[in-house]
C-alpha positions as CSV (number, residue, x, y, z in Angstrom):
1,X,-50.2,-209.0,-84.7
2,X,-47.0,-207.5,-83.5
3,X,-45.7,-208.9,-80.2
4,X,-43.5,-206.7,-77.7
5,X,-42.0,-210.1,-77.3
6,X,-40.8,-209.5,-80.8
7,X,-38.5,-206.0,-79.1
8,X,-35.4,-205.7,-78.2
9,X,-34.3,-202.9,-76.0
10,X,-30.6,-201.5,-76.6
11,X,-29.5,-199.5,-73.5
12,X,-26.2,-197.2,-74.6
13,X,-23.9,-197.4,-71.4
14,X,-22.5,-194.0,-72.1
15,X,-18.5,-192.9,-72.9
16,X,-16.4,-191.0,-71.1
17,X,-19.1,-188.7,-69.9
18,X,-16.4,-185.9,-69.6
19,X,-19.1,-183.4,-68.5
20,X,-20.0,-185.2,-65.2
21,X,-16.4,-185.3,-64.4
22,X,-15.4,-186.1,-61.7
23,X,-18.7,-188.4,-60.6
24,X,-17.2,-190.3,-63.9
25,X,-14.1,-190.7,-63.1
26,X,-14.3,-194.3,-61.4
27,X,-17.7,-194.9,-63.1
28,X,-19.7,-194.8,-66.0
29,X,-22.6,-192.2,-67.0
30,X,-25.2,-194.4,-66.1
31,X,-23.8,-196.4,-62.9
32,X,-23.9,-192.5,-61.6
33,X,-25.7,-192.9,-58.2
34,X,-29.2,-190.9,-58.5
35,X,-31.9,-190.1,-55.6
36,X,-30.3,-191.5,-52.7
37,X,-30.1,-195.0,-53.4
38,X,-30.6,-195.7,-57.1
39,X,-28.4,-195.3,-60.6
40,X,-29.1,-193.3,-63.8
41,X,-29.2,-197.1,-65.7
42,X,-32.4,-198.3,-62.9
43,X,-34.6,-195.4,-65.0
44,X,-34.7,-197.3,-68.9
45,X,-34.2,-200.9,-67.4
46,X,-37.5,-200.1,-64.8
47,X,-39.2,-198.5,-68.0
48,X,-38.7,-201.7,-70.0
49,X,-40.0,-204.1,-67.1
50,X,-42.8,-201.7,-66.8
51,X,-43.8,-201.6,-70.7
52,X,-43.9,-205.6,-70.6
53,X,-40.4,-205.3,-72.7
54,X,-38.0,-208.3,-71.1
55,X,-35.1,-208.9,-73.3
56,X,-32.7,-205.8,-72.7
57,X,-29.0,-205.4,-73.4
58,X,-26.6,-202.9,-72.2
59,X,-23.7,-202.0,-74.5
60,X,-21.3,-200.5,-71.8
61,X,-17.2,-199.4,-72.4
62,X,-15.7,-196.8,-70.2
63,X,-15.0,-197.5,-66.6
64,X,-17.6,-200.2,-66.6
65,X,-17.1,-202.5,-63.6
66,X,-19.1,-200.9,-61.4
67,X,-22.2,-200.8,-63.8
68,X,-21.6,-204.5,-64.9
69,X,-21.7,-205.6,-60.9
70,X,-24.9,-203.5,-60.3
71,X,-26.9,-204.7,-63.4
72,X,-25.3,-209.0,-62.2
73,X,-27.1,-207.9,-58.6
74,X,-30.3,-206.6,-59.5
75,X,-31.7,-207.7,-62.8
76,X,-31.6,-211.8,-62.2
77,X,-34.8,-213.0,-63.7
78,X,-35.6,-215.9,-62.7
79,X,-35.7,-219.6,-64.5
80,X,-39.7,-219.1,-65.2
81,X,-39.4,-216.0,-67.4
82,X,-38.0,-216.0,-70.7
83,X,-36.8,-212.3,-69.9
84,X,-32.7,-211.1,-69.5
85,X,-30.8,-208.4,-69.0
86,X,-27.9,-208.3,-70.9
87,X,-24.1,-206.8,-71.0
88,X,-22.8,-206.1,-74.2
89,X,-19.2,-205.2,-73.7
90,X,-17.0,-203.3,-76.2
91,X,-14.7,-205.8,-77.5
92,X,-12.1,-207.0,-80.3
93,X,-12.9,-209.0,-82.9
94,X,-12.0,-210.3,-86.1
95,X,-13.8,-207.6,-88.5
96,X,-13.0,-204.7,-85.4
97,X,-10.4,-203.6,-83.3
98,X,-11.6,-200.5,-82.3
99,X,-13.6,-199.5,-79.4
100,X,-16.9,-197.7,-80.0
101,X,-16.7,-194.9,-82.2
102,X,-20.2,-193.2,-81.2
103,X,-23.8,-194.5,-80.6
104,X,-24.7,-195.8,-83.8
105,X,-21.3,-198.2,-84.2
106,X,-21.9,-199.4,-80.9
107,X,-25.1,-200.9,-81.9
108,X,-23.1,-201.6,-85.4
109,X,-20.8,-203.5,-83.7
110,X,-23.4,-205.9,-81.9
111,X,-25.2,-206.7,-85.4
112,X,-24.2,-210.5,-84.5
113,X,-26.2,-210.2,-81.3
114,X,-29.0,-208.3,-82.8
115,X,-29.6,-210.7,-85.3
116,X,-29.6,-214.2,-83.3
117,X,-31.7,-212.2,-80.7
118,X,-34.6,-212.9,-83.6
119,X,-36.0,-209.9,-82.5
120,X,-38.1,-207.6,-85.3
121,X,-37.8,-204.5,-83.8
122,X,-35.3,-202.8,-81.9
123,X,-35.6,-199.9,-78.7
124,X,-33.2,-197.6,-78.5
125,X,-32.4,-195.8,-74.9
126,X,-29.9,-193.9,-73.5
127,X,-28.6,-194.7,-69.5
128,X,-28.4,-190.7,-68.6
129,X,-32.2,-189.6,-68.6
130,X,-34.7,-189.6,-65.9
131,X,-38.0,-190.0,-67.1
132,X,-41.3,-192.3,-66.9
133,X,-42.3,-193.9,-70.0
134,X,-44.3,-196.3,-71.7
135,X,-43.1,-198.3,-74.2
136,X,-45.5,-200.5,-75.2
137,X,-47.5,-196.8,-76.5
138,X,-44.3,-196.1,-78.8
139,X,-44.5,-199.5,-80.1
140,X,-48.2,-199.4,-80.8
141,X,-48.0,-196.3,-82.2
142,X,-44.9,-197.3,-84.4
143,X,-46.5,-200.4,-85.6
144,X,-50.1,-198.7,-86.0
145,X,-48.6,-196.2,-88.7
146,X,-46.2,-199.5,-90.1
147,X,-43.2,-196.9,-89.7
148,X,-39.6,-198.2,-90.8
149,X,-38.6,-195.5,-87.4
150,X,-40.5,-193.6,-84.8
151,X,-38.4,-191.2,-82.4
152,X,-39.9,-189.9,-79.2
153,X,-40.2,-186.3,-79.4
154,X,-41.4,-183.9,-76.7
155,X,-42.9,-180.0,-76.9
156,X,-39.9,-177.8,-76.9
157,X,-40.2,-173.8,-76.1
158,X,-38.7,-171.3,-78.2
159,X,-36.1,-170.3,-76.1
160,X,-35.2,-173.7,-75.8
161,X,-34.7,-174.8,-79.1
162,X,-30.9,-174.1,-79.6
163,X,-30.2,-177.1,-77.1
164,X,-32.3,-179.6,-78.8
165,X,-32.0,-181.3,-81.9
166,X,-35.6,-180.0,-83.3
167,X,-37.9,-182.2,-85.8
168,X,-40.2,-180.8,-88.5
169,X,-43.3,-183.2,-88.4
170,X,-46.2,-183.2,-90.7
171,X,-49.9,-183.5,-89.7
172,X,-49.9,-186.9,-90.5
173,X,-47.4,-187.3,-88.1
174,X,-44.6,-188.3,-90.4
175,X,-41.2,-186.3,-90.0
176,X,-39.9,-184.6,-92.8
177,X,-36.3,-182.7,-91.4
178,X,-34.2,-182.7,-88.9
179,X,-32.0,-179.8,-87.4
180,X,-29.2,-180.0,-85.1
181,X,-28.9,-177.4,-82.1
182,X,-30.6,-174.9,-84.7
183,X,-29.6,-171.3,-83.5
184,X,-30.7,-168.9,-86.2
185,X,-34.0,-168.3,-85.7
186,X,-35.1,-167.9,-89.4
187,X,-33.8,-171.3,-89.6
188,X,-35.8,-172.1,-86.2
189,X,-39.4,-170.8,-87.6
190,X,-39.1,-173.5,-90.8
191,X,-39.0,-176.3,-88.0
192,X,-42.4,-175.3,-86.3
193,X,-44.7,-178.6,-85.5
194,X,-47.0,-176.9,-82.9
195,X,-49.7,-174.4,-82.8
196,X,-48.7,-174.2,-79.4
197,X,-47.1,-170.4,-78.9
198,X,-44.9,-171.3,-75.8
199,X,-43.4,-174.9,-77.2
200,X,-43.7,-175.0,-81.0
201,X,-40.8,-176.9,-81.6
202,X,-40.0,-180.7,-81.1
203,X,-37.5,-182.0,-79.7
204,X,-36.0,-185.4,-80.2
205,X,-35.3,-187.2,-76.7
206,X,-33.0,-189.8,-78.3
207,X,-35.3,-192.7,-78.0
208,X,-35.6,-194.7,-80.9
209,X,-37.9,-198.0,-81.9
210,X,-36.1,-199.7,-86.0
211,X,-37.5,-202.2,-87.8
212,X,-34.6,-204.6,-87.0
213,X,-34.3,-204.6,-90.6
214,X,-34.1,-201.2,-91.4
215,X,-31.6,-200.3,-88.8
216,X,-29.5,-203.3,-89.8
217,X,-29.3,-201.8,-93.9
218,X,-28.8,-198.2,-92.0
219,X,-25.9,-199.0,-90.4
220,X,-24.4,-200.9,-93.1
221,X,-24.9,-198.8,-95.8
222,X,-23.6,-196.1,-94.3
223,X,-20.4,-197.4,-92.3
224,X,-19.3,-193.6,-91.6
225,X,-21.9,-192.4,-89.5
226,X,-21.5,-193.4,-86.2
227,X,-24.2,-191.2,-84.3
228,X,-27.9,-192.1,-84.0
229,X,-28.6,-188.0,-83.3
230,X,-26.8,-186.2,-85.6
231,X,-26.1,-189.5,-89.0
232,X,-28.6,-192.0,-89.1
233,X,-32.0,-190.0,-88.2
234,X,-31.5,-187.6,-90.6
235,X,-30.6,-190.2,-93.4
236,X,-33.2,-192.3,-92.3
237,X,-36.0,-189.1,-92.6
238,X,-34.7,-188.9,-96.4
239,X,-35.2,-192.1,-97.1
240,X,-37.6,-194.1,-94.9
241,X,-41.0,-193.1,-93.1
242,X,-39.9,-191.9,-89.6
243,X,-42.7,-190.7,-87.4
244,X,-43.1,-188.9,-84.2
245,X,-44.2,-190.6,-81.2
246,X,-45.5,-187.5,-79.0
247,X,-44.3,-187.6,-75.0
248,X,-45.4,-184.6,-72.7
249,X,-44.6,-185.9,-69.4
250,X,-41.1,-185.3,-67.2
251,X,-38.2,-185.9,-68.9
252,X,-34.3,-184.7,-67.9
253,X,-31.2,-185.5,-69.7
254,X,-28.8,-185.5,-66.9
255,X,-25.9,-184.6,-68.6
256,X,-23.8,-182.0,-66.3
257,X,-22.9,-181.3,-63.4
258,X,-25.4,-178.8,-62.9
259,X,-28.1,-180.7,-64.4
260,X,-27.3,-183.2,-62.1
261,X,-27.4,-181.3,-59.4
262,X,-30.6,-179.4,-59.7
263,X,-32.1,-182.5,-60.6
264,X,-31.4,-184.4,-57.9
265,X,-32.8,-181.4,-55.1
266,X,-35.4,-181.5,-56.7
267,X,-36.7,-184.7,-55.6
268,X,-36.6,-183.2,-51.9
269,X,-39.9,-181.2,-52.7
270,X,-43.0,-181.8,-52.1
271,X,-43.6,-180.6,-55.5
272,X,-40.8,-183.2,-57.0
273,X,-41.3,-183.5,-60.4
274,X,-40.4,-187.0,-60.8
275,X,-41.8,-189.2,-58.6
276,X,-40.2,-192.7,-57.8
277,X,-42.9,-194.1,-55.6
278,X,-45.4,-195.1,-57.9
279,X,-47.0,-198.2,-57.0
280,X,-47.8,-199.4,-60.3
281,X,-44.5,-198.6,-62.2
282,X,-41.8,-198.5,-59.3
283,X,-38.3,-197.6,-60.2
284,X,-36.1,-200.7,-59.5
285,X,-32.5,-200.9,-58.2
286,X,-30.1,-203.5,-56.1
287,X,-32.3,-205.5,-53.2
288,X,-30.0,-204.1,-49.8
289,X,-30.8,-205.3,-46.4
290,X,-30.1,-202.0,-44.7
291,X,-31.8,-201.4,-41.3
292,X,-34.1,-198.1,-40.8
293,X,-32.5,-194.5,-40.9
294,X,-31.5,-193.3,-37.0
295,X,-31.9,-189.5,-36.8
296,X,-31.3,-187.9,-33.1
297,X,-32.0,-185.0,-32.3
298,X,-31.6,-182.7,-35.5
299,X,-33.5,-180.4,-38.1
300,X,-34.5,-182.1,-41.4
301,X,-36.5,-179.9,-43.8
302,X,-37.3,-180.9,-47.6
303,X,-34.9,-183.9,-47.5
304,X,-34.6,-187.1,-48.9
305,X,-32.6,-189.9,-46.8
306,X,-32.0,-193.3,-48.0
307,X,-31.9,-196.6,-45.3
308,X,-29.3,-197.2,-43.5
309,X,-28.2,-194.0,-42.2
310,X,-27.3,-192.2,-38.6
311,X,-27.9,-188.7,-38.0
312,X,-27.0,-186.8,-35.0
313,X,-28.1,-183.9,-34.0
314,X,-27.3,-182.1,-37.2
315,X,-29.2,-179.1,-39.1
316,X,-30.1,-180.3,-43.0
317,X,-32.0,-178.3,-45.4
318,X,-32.8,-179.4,-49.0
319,X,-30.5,-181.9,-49.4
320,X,-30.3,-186.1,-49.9
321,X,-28.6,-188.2,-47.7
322,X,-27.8,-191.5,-49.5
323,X,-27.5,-194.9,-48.5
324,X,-25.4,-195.5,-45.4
325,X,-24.5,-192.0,-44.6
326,X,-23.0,-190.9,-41.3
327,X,-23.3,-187.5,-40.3
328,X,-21.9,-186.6,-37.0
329,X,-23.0,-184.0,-34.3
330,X,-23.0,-180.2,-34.6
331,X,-23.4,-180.3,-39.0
332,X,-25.2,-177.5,-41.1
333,X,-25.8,-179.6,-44.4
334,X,-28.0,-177.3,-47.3
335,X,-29.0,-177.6,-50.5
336,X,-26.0,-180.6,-51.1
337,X,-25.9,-184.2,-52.0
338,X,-24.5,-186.8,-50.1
339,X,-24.2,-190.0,-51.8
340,X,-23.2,-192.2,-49.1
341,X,-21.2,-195.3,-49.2
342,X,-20.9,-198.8,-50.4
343,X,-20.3,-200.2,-47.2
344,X,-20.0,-200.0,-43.3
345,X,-16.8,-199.0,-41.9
346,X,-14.9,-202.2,-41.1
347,X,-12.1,-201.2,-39.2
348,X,-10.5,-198.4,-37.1
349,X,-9.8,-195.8,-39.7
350,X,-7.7,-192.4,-38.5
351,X,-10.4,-190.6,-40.9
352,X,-14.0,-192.5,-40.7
353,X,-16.4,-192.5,-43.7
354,X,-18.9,-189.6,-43.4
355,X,-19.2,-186.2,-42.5
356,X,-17.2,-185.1,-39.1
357,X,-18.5,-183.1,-36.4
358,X,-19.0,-179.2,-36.6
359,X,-19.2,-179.1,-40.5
360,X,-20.8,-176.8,-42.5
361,X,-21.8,-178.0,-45.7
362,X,-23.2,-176.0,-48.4
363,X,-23.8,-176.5,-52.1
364,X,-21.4,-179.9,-52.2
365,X,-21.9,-182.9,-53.9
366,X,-19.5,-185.6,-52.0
367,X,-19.7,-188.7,-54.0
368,X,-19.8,-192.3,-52.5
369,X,-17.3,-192.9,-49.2
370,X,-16.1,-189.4,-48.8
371,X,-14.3,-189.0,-46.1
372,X,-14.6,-185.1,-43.9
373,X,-12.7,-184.6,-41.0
374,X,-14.3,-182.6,-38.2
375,X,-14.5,-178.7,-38.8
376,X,-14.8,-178.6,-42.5
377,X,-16.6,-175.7,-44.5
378,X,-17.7,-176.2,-48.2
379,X,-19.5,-173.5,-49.9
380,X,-20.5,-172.9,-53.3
381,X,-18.6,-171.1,-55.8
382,X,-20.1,-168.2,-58.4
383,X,-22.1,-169.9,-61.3
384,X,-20.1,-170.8,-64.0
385,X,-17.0,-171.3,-61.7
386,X,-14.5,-174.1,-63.0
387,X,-11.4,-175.3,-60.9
388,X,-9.6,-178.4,-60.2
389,X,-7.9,-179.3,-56.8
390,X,-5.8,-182.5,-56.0
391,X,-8.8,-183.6,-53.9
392,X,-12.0,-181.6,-55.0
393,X,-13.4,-179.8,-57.8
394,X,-15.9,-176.9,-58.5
395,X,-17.6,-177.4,-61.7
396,X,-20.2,-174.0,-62.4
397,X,-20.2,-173.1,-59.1
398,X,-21.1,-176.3,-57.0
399,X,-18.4,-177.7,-55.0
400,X,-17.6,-182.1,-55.7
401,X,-15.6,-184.2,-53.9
402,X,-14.9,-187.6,-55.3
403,X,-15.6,-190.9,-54.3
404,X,-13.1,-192.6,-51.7
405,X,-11.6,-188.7,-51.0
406,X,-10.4,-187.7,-47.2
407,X,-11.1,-184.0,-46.7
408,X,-8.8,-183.4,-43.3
409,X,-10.1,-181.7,-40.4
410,X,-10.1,-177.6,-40.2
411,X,-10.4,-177.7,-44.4
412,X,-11.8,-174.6,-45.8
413,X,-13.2,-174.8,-49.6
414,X,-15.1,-171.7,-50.5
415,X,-14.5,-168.5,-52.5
416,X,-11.8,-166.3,-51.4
């Protein structure tokens, strides 16, 4: 009987991740802060400790330091388990020089490692979704129907379609096409899998469970295609039996800015749609010893705040406050996202970390350590409104400043 000891799970770190610019631009995609006090890569490493899946490798490239130090401090198994949590690093080597050319030739390029990891099947994830899922129902199901692939699909609406990369599947569960972003909807209708009127399509959700040995003959058979999505799904649907592992619970690709965004606030309802708390499959992230949030005299309505924080006297309204977050007297915060910072002021700065007195902040994201003087309005810009300043950007409308920036006192970011 297959074992899920017998898995390997292959997180992809991410690229450039040009479309969360500028929370990427001393980070990767999935070291991106999420929630208050957690990062994108805590969601598929918590769903692997949570499926009973314990070997897990992280193939990681661009602006990486960051994501290597928080994966070292909070995934240390200890002697008694045979479980790790691996970094596999872009590097040179004798056969390669190049860095990774998409997310199939990343796992191409760490066929060594598969291999000596003995393992029979391989997982694959990516580090930018927020979800809740069990693996160990993919790998039943994958083994149950002896499928050379199975790819986690989820009911897509109609109007929807055009941003996924829709599946045709058969009763039997097996998938016969593929079709990329399909927009003609002539072409849509051929790609109906659901007597469901509102969501007939599916939608792949780029998670991926390979027979170790069919992924290994994929990618080398095929040296060209370097993307699981859009090259080695649809080769494999011709010539393998790839099936459709159904998934109808929350799932987000957080993938923009906006996405990002919305996401987050939305974890400051009462009607969240993700919930982190569950007892029985918690959500980890880095152990900190941070003492209990101070709040004095202020307003707080549907927000999240992390530990470690100091209010005072301050109005906030649908926002998160993240870990370690001072926010000084007289502040309107709404509907933004404070991330924080990495550590507590250690000496006498002209400009402390935090938010100032008197601000007014308003449909922001201010990324870890920002620095606001006193007297500073942000305010969000028109959807779809790009611009770029030396020390903040609006990217569709909502204002970011990036981590480590000082915003002097009096500054005024809004539309004219």
């Amino acid at each position: 009987m297959p074992s899920l000891n017998d898995i390997l799970a292959i997180i992809l770190g991410g690229g450039r991740g040009a479309r969360l610019y500028p929370l990427t631009q001393m980070r990767s995609k999935p070291a991106v802060p999420i929630a208050g006090k957690y990062r994108l890569i805590d969601i598929p490493i918590s769903n692997c400790i949570n499926s009973g899946i314990y070997r897990i490798a992280v193939l990681t490239q661009f602006n990486s330091v960051s994501l290597h130090r928080h994966i070292t401090n909070t995934y240390d198994f200890d002697a008694f388990h045979t479980g790790w949590v691996q970094i596999w690093a872009a590097e040179q080597t004798l056969e390669s020089a190049d860095w990774y050319q998409g997310t199939a030739d990343a796992v191409r390029k760490q066929t060594l490692e598969i291999q000596s990891s003995g393992a029979k099947n391989i997982l694959i994830l990516a580090g930018d979704h927020l979800y809740r899922m069990d693996y160990k129902a993919m790998a039943e199901f994958h083994w149950d129907n002896k499928a050379d692939v199975t790819v986690a699909v989820q009911p897509v609406p109609k109007e929807d379609a055009s941003r996924f990369g829709i599946l045709k599947r058969e009763k039997d569960g097996r998938i016969s096409s593929f079709v990329e972003k399909p927009k003609d909807a002539e072409i849509q209708n051929k790609f109906v899998s659901r007597d469901d009127p509102l969501r007939p399509f599916l939608g792949s959700m780029g998670i991926y469970m390979f027979k170790t040995k069919v992924l290994m003959e994929l990618l080398a058979n095929f040296p060209n295609f370097h993307d699981f999505g859009s090259d080695i799904i649809p080769q494999a649907i011709q010539s393998h039996e790839v099936f459709g592992f159904d998934f109808d619970g929350y799932w987000q690709d957080i993938g923009t800015i906006r996405s990002f965004y919305e996401t987050n606030l939305a974890l400051t309802t009462p009607e969240t749609p993700f919930n982190f708390y569950d007892p029985k499959l918690p959500i980890y992230t880095d152990t900190r010893f941070l003492p209990g949030s101070i709040v004095e005299d202020s307003k707080l309505r549907d927000v999240l705040i992390a530990e470690g924080c100091r209010i005072l006297k301050s109005d906030i309204t649908h926002s998160i406050i993240g870990i370690r977050s001072q926010v000084s007297t007289g502040c309107v915060i709404k509907d933004s996202i404070m991330m924080g910072s990495d550590y507590y002021e250690r000496g006498e700065d002209a400009l402390p970390i935090g938010i100032g007195a008197n601000c007014h902040i308003e449909g922001a994201i201010l990324d870890k350590n920002a620095r606001i003087g006193d007297n500073v309005t942000i305010r969000p810009f028109p959807r779809n409104t790009d611009l770029n300043n030396e020390k903040w950007y609006v990217r569709d409308g909502i204002v970011v400043i990036p981590k480590d920036t000082e915003i002097l006192a009096g500054t005024k970011i809004e539309p004219d």
